[in-house]
C-alpha positions as CSV (number, residue, x, y, z in Angstrom):
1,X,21.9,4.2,7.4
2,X,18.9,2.1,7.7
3,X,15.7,1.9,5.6
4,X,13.2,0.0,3.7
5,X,12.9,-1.9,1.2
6,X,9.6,-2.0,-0.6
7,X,8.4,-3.8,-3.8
8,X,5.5,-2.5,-5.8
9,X,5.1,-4.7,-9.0
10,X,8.3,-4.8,-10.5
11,X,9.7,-2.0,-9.0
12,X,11.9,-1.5,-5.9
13,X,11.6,1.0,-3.6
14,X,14.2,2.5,-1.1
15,X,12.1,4.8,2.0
16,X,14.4,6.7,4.8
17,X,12.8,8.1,7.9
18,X,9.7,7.5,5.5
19,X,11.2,9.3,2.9
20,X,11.9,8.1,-1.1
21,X,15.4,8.1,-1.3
22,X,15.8,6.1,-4.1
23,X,13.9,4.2,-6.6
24,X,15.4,1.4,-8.8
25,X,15.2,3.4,-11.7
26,X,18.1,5.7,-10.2
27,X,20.0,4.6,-7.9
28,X,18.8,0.7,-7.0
29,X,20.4,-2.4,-8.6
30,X,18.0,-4.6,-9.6
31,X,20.3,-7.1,-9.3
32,X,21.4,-6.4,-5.2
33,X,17.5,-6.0,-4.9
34,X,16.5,-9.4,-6.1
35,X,19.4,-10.6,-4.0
36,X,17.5,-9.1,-0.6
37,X,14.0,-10.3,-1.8
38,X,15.2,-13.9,-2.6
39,X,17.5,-13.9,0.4
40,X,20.3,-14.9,-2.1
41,X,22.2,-13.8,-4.7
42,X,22.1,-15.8,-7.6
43,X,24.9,-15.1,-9.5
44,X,26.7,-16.0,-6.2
45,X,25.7,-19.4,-6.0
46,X,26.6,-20.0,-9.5
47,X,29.7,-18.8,-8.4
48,X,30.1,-21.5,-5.6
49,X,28.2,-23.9,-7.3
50,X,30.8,-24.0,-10.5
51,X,33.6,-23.9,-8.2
52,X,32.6,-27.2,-6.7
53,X,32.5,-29.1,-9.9
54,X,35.3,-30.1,-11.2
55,X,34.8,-30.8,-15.1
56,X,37.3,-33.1,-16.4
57,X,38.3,-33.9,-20.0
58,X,35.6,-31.1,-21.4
59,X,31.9,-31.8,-20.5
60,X,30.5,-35.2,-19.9
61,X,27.2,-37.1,-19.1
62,X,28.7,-37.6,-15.4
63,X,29.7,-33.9,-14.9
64,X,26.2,-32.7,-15.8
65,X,24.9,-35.4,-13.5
66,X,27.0,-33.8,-10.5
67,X,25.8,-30.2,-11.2
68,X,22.9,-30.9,-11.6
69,X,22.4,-32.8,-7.8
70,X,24.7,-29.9,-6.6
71,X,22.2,-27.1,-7.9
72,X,19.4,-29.5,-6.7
73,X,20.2,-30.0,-3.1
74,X,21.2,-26.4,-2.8
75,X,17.7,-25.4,-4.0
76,X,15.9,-27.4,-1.5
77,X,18.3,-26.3,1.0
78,X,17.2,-22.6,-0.1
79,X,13.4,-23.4,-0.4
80,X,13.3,-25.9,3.1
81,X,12.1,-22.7,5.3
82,X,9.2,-21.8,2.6
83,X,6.2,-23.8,3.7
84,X,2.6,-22.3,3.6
85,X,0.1,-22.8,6.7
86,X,-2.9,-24.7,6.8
87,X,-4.9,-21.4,7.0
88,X,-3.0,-19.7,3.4
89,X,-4.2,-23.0,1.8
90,X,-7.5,-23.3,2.8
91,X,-7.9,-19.0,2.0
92,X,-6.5,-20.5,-1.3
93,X,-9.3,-22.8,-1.8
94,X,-11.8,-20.9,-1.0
95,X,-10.6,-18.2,-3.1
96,X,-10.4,-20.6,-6.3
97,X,-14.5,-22.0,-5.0
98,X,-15.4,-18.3,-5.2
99,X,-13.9,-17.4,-8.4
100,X,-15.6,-21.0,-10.3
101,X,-18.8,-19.8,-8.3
102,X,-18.6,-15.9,-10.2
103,X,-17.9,-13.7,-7.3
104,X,-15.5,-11.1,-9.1
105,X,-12.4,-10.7,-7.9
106,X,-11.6,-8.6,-11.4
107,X,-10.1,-11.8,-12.5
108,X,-11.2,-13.0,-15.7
109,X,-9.2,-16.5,-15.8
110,X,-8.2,-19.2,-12.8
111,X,-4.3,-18.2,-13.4
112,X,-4.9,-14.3,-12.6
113,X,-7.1,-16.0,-9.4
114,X,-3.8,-18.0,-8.8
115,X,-1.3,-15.0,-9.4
116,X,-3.1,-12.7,-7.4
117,X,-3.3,-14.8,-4.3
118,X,0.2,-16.0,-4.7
119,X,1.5,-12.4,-4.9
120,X,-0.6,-11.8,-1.6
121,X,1.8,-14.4,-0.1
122,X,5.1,-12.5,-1.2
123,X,6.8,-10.4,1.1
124,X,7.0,-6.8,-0.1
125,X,8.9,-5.4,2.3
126,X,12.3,-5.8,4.1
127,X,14.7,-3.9,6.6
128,X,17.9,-2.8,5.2
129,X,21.1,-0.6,5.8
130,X,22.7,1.8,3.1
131,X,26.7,0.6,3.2
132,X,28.8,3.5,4.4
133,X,32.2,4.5,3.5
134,X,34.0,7.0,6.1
135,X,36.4,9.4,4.4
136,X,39.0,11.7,6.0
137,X,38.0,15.2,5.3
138,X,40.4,17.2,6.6
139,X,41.8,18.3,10.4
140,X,40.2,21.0,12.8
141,X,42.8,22.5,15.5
142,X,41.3,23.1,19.1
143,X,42.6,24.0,22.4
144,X,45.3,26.2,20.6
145,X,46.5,29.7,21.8
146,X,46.6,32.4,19.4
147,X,50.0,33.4,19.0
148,X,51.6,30.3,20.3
149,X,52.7,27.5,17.3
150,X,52.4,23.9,17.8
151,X,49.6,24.6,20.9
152,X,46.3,22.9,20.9
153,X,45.6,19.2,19.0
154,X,44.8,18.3,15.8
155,X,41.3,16.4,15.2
156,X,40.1,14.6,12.2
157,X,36.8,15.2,10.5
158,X,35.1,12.6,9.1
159,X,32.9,12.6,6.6
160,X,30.6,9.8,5.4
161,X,28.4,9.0,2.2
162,X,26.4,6.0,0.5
163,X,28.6,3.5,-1.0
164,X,28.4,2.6,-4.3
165,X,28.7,-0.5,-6.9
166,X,30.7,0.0,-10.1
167,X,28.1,1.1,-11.8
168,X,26.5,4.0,-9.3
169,X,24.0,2.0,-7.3
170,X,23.4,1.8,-4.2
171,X,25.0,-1.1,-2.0
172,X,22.0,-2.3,0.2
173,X,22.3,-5.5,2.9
174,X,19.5,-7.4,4.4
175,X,19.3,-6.5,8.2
């Protein structure tokens, strides 16, 4: 099942066939949602990153030293793709020149200038697909002839319905 993924302040989102079908108050894990906006799930790469390092003899100066350039180099690696144009820094600028000028942007201070352009960067919105599980319902009987047994073929019905995590949410992928 496909859908979308929107993000309105803190709050996720899930629209089918431009429906609500969930919010992340219900049936949303923050957690799996934050994974889809950042394009990574950070728990995961904690994962993967601790399984790397081998800590010998307890914790040590050098140890730290390798974690840390581990988690370093996979952040840059993460953040390589997430450049801004020439034309989002210039409407940057001339947003800031306007602000220190007094147009109002209902901003009273240069950081909610800042914020609000920077959220105006963020994407807010992503496809995604609702994990299915198929189930076997049961068996319909077709092609039979009333009175005569073992005529006819036996089909399977299937049935399908959201998959959930271990706590009741909603298991969403990035398409």
């Amino acid at each position: 099942m496909k859908g979308r993924l929107i993000k309105v302040d803190n709050r996720f989102i899930l629209l089918i066939d431009n429906i609500i079908y969930a919010t992340g108050n219900d049936k949303l894990s923050i957690n799996n949602c934050q994974a889809i906006e950042r394009g990574y799930d950070l728990d995961e790469l904690a994962r993967q990153s601790r399984d790397k390092v081998l800590f010998k003899d307890g914790l040590h100066d050098k140890s730290h030293t390798i974690g840390f350039r581990a988690g370093w180099q996979q952040a840059i690696n993460l953040m390589a793709d997430k450049k801004f144009s020439r034309g989002q820094l210039l409407n940057a600028m001339d947003l800031v020149w306007q602000w220190v000028n007094g147009e109002d942007y209902g901003c009273e201070t240069l950081t909610e200038v800042q914020d609000k352009y920077i959220q105006s960067l963020q994407q807010t919105e992503w496809d995604v697909e609702v994990e299915i599980q198929r189930y076997l319902d049961g068996y319909k009987m077709v092609g039979s002839q009333k009175g005569v047994y073992g005529s006819g073929n036996r089909i399977p019905i299937y049935k399908s319905e959201p998959k959930l995590d271990e706590n009741g949410h909603l298991i969403l992928k990035r398409i």
